[in-house]
N, C-alpha and C positions, 0 to 999 in steps of 0.2 A: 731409687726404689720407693715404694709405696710406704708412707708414713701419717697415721693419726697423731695426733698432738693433744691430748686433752686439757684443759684449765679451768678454773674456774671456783675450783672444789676450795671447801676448807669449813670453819666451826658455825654453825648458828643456831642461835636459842629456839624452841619449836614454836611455832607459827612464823617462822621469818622466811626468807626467800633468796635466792640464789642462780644465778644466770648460768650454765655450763657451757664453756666454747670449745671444737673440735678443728682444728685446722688439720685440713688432706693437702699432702702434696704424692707428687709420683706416680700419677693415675689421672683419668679421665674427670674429677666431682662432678662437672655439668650431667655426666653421663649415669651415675652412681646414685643408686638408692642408699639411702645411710640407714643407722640406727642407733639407739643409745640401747644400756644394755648397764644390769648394776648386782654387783657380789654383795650380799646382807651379810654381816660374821658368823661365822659358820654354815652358809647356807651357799650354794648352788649358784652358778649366776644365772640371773632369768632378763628376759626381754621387756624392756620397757616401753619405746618408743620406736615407729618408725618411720620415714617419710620419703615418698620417690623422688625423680632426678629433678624432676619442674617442681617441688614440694608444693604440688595441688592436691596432692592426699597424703594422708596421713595417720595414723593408727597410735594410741596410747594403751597399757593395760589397764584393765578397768582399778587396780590396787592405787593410778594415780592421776584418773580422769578427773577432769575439771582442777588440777594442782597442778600436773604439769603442761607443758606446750613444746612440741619438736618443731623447729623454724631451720633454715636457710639461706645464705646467702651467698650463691652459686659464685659473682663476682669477687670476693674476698674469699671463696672457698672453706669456707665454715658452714659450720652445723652447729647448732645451738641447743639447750636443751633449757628452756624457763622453769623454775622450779617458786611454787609459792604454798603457803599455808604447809609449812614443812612440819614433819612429825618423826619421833623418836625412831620409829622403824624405816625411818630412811635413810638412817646412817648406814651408807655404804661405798665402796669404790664403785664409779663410775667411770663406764666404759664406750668408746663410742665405733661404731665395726661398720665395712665397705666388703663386699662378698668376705676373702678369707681373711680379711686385714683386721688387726685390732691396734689399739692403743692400750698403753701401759695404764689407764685412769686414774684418775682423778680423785681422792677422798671428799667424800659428804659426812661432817660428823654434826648431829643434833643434839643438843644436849635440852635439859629441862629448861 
């Protein structure tokens, strides 16, 4: 069956940075657009990133252009999500989703 794997996640002081990795199994990846995708506490989960099957395009929201980067690596089957110049309001689970598939995600906590 179709399985996201999220990792990557866990504490760092704000301005620091943090790599996310999503391993797909069970499904097509070469074929699959991905996305990352992140819950704020209390708040809604909203879209962050995304990138098609060949990740020759790509789309960030503008809350975390030029800090983040959504990357690929179709042969190891990961999706990656670079995170730099981190800020207090980024503390969230992250999540990483394939059309209806999600992953359990990943915590991002920043602290001061």
């Amino acid at each position: 069956q179709v399985q996201l794997m999220e990792s990557g996640g866990g504490s760092v002081q704000s301005g620091g940075s943090l790599r996310l990795s999503c391993t797909g199994s069970g499904f097509d990846f070469r074929s699959s657009g991905m996305r990352w995708y992140r819950q704020l506490p209390g708040k809604e989960r909203e879209w962050i990133a995304s990138i098609m099957d060949n990740g020759e395009i790509t789309n960030v929201t503008p809350a975390v252009m030029g800090r983040f980067t959504i990357s690929r690596d179709n042969t190891k089957r990961i999706l990656y999500l670079d995170m730099k110049n981190l800020k207090l309001d980024d503390t969230a689970v992250y999540s990483c989703n394939t059309q209806t598939y999600w992953g359990k995600g990943t915590l991002v906590i920043v602290s001061p």
